[in-house]
Backbone as CSV, one residue per row, in Angstrom:
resi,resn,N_x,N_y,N_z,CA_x,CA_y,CA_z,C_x,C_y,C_z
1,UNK,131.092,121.448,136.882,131.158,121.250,135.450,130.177,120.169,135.004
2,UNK,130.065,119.498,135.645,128.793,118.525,135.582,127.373,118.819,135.275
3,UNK,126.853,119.978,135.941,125.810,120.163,135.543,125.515,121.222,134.481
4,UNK,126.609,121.601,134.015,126.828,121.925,132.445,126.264,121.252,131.128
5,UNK,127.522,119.775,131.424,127.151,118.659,130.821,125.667,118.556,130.835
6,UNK,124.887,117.766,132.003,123.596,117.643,132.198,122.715,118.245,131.753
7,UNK,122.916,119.502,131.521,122.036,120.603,131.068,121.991,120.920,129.343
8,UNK,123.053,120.247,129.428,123.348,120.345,127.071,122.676,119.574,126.657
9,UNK,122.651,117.721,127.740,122.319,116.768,127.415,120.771,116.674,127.248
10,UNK,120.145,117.465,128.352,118.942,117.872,128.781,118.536,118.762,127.812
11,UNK,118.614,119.782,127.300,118.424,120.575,126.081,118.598,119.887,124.860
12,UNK,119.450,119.118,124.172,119.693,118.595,123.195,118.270,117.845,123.382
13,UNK,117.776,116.660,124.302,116.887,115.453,124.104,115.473,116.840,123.942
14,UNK,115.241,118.019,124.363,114.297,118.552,124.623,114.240,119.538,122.605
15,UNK,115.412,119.736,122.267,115.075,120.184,120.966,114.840,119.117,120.061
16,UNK,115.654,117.513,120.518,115.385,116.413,119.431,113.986,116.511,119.208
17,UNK,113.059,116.450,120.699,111.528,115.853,120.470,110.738,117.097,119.843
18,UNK,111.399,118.554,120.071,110.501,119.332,119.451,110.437,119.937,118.114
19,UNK,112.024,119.409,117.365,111.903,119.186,115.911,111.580,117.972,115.900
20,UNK,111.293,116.695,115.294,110.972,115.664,115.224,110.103,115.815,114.394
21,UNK,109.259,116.390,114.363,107.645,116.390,113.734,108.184,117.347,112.399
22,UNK,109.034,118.181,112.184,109.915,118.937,111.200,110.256,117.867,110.306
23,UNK,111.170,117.294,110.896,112.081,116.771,110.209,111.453,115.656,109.822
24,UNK,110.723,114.942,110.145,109.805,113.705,109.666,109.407,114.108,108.299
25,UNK,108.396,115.389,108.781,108.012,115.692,107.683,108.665,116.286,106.559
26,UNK,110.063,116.585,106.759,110.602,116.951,105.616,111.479,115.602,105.024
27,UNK,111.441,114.324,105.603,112.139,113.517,105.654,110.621,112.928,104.266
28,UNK,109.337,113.028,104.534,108.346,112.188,104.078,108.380,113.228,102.674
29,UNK,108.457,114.236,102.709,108.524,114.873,101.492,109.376,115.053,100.643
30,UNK,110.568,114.934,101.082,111.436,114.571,100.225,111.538,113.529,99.235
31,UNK,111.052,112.176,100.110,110.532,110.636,99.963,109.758,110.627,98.459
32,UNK,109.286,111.249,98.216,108.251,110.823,96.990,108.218,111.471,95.862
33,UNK,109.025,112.922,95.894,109.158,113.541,94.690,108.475,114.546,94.903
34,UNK,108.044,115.414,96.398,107.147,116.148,96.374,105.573,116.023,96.926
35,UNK,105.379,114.868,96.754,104.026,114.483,97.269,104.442,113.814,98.989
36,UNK,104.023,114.440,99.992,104.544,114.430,101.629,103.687,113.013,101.931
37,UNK,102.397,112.833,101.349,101.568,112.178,101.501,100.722,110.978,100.902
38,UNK,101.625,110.735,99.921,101.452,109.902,98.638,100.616,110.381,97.873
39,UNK,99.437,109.481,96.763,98.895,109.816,96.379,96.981,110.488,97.100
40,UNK,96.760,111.099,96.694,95.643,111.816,97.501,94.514,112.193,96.679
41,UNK,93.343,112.212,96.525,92.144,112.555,95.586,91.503,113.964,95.972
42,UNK,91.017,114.373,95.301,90.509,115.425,95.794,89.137,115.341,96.934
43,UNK,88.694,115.977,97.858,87.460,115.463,98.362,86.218,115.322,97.764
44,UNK,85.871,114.207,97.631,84.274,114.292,97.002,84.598,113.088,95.843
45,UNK,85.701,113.372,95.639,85.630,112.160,93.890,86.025,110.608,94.375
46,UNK,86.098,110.445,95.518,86.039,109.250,95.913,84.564,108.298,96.167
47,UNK,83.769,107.275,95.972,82.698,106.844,96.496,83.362,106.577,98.511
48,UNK,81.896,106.451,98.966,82.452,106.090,100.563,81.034,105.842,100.716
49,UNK,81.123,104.992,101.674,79.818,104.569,102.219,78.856,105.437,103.172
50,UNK,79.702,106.551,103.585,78.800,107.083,104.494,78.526,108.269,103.845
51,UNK,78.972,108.737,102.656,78.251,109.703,101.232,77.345,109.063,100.828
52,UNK,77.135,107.935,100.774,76.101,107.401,99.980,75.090,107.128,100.625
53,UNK,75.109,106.841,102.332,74.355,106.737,103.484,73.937,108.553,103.133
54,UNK,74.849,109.426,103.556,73.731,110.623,103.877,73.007,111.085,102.613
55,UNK,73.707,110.664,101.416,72.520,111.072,99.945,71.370,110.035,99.947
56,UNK,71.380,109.272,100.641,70.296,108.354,100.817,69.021,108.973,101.758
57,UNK,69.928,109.304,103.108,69.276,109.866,104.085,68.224,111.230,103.429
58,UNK,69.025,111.665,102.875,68.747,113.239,102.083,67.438,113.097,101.462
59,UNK,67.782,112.494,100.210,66.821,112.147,99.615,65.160,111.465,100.176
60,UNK,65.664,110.634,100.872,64.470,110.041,101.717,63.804,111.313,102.244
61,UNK,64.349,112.022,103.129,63.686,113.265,103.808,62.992,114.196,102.911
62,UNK,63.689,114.388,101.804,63.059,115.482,100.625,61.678,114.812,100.432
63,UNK,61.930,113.628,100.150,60.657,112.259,99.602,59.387,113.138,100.353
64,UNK,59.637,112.207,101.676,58.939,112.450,102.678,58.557,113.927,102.902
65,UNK,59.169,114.903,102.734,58.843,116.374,102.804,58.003,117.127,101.695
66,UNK,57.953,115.993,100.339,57.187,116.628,99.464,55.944,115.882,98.889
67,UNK,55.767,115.212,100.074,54.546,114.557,99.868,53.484,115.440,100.278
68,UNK,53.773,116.041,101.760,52.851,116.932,102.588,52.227,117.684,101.775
């Protein structure tokens, strides 16, 4: 009867860890009114430094490409 026990106990810890990531996330969405992730921008309407590095990069190359 023991390894009954062992084996529920063993299954139970093996479904905790493989909902976990479920339930978090329904735990984080619930949290805010709908938003899982707080607030979020769309991509692109943010400034960032490394957009402004490759429109830099960009541009330079065009430069340089329409000189030839």
């Amino acid at each position: 009867m023991g390894g009954v026990t062992e084996l529920f106990f063993i299954m139970v810890l093996i479904a905790t860890a493989a909902f976990a990531p479920l339930g978090y996330f329904i735990y984080k969405y619930t949290q805010k009114n709908g938003d899982p992730f707080g607030e979020t921008e769309p991509h692109g309407d943010s400034p960032s430094f490394v957009n402004d590095l490759a429109e830099t990069a960009i541009h330079f190359v065009k430069s340089k490409l329409g000189k030839k």
